[in-house]
C-alpha positions in Angstrom: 25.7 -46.6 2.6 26.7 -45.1 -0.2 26.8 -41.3 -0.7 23.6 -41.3 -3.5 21.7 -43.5 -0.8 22.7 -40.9 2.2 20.8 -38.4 0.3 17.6 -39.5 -0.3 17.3 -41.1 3.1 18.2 -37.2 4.2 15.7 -36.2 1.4 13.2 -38.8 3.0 13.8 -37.6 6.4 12.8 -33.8 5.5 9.9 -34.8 4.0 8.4 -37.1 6.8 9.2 -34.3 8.8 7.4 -31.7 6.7 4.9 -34.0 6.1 4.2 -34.3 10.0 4.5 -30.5 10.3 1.8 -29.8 8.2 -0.5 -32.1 9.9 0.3 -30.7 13.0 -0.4 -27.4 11.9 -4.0 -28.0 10.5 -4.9 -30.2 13.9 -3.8 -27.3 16.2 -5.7 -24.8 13.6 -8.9 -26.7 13.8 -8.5 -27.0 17.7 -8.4 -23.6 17.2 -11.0 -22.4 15.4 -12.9 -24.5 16.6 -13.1 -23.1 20.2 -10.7 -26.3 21.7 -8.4 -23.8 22.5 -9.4 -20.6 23.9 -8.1 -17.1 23.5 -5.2 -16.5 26.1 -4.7 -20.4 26.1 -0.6 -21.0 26.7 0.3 -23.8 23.9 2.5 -26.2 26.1 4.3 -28.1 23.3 5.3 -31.2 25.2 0.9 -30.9 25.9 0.8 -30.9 22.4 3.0 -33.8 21.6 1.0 -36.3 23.9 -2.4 -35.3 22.3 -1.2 -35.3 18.7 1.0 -38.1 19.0 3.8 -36.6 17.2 7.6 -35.4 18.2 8.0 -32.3 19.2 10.3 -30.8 16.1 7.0 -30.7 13.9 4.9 -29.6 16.7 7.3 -26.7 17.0 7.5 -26.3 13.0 3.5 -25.8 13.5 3.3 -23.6 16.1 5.9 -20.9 14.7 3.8 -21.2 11.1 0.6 -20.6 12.9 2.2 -17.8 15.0 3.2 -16.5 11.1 -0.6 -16.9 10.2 -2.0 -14.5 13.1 -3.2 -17.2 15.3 -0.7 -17.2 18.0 1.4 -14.4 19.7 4.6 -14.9 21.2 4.6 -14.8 24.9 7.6 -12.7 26.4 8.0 -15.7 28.9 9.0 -18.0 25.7 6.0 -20.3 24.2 3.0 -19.5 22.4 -0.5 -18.5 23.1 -3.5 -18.5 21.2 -4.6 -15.0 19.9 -7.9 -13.1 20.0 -9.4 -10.7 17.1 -11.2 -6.9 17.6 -13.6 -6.2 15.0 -11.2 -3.6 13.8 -8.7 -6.1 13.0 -10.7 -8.3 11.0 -12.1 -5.5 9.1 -8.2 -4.5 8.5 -7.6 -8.0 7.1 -10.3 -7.8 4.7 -9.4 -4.5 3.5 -5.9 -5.5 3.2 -7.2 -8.5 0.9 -9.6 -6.1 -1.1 -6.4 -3.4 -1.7 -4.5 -6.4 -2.9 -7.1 -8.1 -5.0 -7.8 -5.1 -6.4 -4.4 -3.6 -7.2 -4.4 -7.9 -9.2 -7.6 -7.0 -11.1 -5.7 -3.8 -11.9 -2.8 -5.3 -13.7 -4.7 -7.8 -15.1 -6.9 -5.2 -17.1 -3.0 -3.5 -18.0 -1.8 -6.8 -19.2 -2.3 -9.5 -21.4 -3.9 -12.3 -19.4 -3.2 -15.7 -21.0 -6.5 -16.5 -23.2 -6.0 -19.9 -21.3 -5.9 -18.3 -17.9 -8.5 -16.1 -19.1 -11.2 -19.4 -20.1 -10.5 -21.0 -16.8 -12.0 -17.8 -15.0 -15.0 -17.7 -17.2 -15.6 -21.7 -17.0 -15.5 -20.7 -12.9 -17.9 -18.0 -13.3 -20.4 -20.4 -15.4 -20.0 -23.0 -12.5 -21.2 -20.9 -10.0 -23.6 -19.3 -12.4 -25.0 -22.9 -12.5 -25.3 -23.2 -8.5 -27.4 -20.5 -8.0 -30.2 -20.9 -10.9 -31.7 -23.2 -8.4 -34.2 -20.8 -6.2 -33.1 -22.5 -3.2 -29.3 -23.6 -2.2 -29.0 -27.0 0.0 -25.6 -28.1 1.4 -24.1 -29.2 -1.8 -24.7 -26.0 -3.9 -23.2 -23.7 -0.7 -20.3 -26.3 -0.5 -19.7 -25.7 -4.7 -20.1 -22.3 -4.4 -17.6 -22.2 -1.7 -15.0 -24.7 -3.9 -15.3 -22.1 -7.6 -15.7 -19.0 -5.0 -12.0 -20.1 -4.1 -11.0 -21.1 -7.5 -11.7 -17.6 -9.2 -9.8 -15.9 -6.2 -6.9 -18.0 -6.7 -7.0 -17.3 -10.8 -7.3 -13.2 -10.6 -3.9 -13.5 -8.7 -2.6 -15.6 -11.3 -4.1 -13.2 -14.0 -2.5 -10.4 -12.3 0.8 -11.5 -14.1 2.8 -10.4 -10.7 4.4 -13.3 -8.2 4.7 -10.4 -6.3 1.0 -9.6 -5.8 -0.1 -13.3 -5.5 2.5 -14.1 -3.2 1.1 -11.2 -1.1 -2.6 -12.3 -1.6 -1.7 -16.0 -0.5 0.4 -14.6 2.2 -2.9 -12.4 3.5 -5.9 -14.7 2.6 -4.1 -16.7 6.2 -4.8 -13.8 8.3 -7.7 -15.3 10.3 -11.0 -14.7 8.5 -9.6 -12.4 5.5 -10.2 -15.6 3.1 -12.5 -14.9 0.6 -14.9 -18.2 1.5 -14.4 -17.1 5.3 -18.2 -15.6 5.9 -19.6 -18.1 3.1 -20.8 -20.5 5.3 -22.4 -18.2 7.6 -25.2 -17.7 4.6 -26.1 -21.0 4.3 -29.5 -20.4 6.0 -32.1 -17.6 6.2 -34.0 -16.2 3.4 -31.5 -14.1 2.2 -29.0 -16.7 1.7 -28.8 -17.1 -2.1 -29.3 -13.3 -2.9 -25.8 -12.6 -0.8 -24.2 -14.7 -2.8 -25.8 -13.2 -6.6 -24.7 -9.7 -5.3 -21.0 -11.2 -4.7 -21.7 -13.3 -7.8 -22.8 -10.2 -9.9 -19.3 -8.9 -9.0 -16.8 -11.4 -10.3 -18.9 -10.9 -13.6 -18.2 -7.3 -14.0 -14.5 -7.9 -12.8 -13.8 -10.2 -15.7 -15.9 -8.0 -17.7 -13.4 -4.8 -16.7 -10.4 -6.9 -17.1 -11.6 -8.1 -20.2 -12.4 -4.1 -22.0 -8.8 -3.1 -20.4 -10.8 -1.1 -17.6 -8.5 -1.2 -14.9 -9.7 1.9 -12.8 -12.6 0.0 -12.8 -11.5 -3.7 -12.3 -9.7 -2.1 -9.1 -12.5 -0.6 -7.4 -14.7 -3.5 -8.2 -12.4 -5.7 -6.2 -12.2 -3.4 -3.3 -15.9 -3.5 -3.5 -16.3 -7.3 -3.2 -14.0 -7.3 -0.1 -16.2 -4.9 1.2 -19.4 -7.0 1.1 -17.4 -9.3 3.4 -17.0 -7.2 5.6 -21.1 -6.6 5.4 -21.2 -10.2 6.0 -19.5 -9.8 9.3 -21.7 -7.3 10.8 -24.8 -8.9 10.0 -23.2 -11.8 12.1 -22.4 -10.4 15.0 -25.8 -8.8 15.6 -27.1 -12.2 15.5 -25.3 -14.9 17.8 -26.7 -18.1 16.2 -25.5 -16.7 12.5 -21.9 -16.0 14.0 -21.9 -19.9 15.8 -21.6 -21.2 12.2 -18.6 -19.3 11.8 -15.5 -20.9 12.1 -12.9 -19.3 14.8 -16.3 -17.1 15.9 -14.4 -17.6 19.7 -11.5 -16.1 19.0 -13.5 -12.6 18.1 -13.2 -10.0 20.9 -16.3 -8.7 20.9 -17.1 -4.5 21.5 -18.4 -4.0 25.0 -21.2 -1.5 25.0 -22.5 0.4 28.0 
């Protein structure tokens, strides 16, 4: 074999293999969140290799990157083990987003975002504008909302101008539940549904509105703000039990104890 072929059999190799790690590591996240795998559970990898069907390097690969996400601890015995959540730490996560969205909306109002860049926010604003002129929301308008929610998050770190603040806001936005779609799905019934959404709705308008007049006192503290109506989001579940079933990883919350 020549040396040219050598390579990209290696190059082939690392690929299948990252390939199969990142398969791994969205099956054991949705075993996860999806209350498969408990709190406190002790992830056995050869376990893991019979019921994935895969070897155990990407399992591994998976479990260290999920252990990086927040999902797992490292036992002191060696291994991994799936983690639990306090209220307080979820409401640190989203916090943490909201300081770092913010701080984005910040420099995005101090710089010149890219009229492009710019457009692209505004066509994501109209989209969702669009979704919820309809009185009532089904399925397919909560599951749009959810797909431009995510697009105009992912674009005020790009407008930020700083690979440093959107590595950090991709880096945060894994943290269990600090995604900005996170508590969407929990609205997706109840009379109040749609009006969550226009308040959260209301708020991306006035952030490109900030950003767009150079207003970046404002821009920041708008951001903080829309972070913090997750957060509102999150309470209103967990004082109602069937609300907080629709949420995804709602097992792995460790809920206060009252006496």
């Amino acid at each position: 074999m020549s040396m040219a072929a050598a390579d990209t059999a290696r190059a082939a190799d690392t690929d299948d293999g990252s390939s199969q790690s990142a398969r791994a590591q969205l099956q054991l996240r949705e075993l996860i969140l999806g209350g498969t795998l408990k709190p406190g559970t002790r992830i056995a990898e050869l376990a893991m290799v019979e019921r994935l069907g895969m070897s155990r390097t990407p399992i591994r690969m998976a479990l260290v990157r999920l252990e990086e996400e927040g999902l797992l601890e490292v036992l002191p015995s060696g291994g991994f083990a799936v983690r639990d959540f306090s209220e307080g730490d979820i409401h640190d996560a989203i916090e943490l987003r909201g300081c770092l969205e913010g701080l984005a909306a910040r420099f995005a109002a101090e710089r010149d975002v890219p009229a492009a860049v710019m457009a692209e926010a505004r066509d994501c604003v109209e989209r969702i504008d669009v979704v919820l002129a309809s009185p009532t929301l089904d399925d397919a308008s909560f599951a749009a909302y959810v797909e431009q929610n995510g697009r105009f998050h992912a674009l005020l770190a790009e407008m930020s101008g700083s690979t440093i603040v959107a590595r950090q806001i991709e880096r945060t936005v894994t943290l269990p539940f600090a995604s900005a779609n996170a508590f969407v799905m929990m609205q997706a019934t109840g009379t109040r549904a749609r009006d969550r959404l226009l308040v959260a709705h209301d708020q991306h308008h006035a952030v490109l509105e900030a950003i767009g007049r150079g207003e970046a006192g404002r821009a920041e503290a708008l951001m903080q703000e829309h972070a913090r109506h997750a957060r509102h989001n999150l309470d209103d579940a967990l004082r109602n039990h069937q609300t907080l079933q629709r949420l995804p990883g709602a097992s792995l919350i460790r809920r206060r104890t009252t006496r």
